[in-house]
Structures are given as structure tokens and as C-alpha cells.
C-alpha positions in Angstrom: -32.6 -24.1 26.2 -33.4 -22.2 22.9 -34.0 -19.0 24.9 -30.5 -19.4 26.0 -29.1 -20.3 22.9 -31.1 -16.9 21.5 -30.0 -15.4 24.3 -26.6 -15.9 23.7 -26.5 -15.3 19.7 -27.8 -11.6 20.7 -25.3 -11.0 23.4 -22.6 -11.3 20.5 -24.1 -8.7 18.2 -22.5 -5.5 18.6 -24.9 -2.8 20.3 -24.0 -0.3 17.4 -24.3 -2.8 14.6 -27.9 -1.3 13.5 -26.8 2.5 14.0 -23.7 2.2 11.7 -23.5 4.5 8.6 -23.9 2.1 5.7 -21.8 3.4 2.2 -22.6 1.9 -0.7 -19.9 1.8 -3.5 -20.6 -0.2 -6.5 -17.6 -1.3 -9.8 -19.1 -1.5 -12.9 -16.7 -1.8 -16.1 -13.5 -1.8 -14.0 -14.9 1.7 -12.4 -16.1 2.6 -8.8 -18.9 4.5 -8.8 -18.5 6.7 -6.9 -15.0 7.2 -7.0 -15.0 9.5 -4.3 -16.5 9.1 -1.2 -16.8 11.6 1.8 -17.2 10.6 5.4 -16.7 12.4 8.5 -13.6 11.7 10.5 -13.7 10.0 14.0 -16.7 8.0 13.2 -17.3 4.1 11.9 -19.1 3.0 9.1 -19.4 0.2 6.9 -18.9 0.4 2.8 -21.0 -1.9 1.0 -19.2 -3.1 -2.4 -21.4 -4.1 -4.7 -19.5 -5.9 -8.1 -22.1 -5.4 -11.1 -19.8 -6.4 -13.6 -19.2 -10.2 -15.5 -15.8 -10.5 -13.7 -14.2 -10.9 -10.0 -12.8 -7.9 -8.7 -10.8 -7.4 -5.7 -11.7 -3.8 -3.5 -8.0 -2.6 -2.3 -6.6 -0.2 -0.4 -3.1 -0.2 1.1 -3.7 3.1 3.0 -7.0 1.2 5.1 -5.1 -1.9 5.2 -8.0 -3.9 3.4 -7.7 -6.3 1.1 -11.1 -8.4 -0.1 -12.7 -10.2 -3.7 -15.9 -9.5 -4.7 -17.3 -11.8 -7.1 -19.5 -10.9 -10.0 -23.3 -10.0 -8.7 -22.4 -10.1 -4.9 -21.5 -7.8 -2.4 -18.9 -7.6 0.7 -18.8 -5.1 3.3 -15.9 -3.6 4.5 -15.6 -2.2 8.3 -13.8 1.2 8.4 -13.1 3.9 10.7 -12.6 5.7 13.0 -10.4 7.6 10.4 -8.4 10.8 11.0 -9.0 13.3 8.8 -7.4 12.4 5.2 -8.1 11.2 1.7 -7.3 7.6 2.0 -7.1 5.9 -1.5 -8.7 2.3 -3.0 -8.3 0.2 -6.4 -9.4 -2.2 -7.8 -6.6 -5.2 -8.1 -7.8 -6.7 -11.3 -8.3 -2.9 -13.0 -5.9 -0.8 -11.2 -5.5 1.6 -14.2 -9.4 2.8 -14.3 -11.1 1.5 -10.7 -9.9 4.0 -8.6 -11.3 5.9 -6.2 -10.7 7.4 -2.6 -12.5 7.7 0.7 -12.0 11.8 2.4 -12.3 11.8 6.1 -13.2 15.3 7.0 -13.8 16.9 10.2 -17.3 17.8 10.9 -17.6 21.7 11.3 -19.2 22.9 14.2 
């Protein structure tokens, strides 16, 4: 029964889960660092938002459609992609004067 149970648990894991370009992206002082971030277009990939500062923060972007808090010492991963090329832009909610930053989706030259 646990090999079925195993079994199933594995069956639900996406195949590509392991091969996925991982971005990290951390906000320190109501900054993201980096503030730019370059990926190639057509592909997915996963940001990983790291909050190093003493306060909640909330990773924004209203051209991605993504909305999600990230508490003080923790991280949250974001799934993105695939994007066309494009610069799409992200804030931070609680500093949206200073955290600021964009993602650039550019084609891959052959």
C-alpha cells in the first residue's frame, strides 16, 4: 500500500519540475536586487524571492498577473513563463517608490 501511495505522490510531480531554470531575486531595504532580470523568451522558469529585510513585503507585478507576500526571512517562488519577448515590470506593494525592478524576455539568437 505505501508503494502505491509513493507511487501516486510521484505521478503528480511535474516531469520538468527538476529541469526548470531557478531565478533568484532577493528585497533588501525596500530594493530588489537585482532589479533587472534577463530571461530568454519562450521558456519557464521559477523566481525565487527571498525577503531579507525586518518587514513583510508583497512581490507584484500587474503585467505577469502575480500577486504574492513574502514575509520577513522566507522565500516564495513564483512560476513564470513562457513569456514573449518584453520587459515586463514588478514592485514591491509595501515600497512601491524604491522596490522596483523588471524581468526582460529576450529572444535567444541563433
Amino acid at each position: 500500500m505505501l508503494g502505491s501511495v509513493l507511487a501516486l505522490a510521484w505521478a503528480v510531480v511535474p516531469a520538468h519540475a527538476d529541469t526548470l531554470r531557478v531565478i533568484n531575486l532577493s528585497i533588501k531595504q525596500g530594493h530588489f536586487h537585482p532589479q533587472t532580470v534577463q530571461v530568454p523568451a519562450g521558456e519557464k522558469f521559477k523566481l525565487r524571492v527571498t525577503n531579507h529585510g525586518p518587514a513583510v513585503e508583497e512581490f507584484e507585478s500587474t503585467d505577469l498577473n502575480r500577486e504574492q507576500i513574502v514575509t520577513p526571512g522566507h522565500s516564495i517562488e513564483v512560476y513564470l513563463g513562457p513569456l514573449k519577448p518584453g520587459r515586463y515590470k514588478f514592485f514591491g506593494d509595501f515600497h512601491p517608490d524604491t522596490a522596483k525592478g523588471e524581468i526582460v524576455a529576450e529572444q535567444e539568437k541563433p
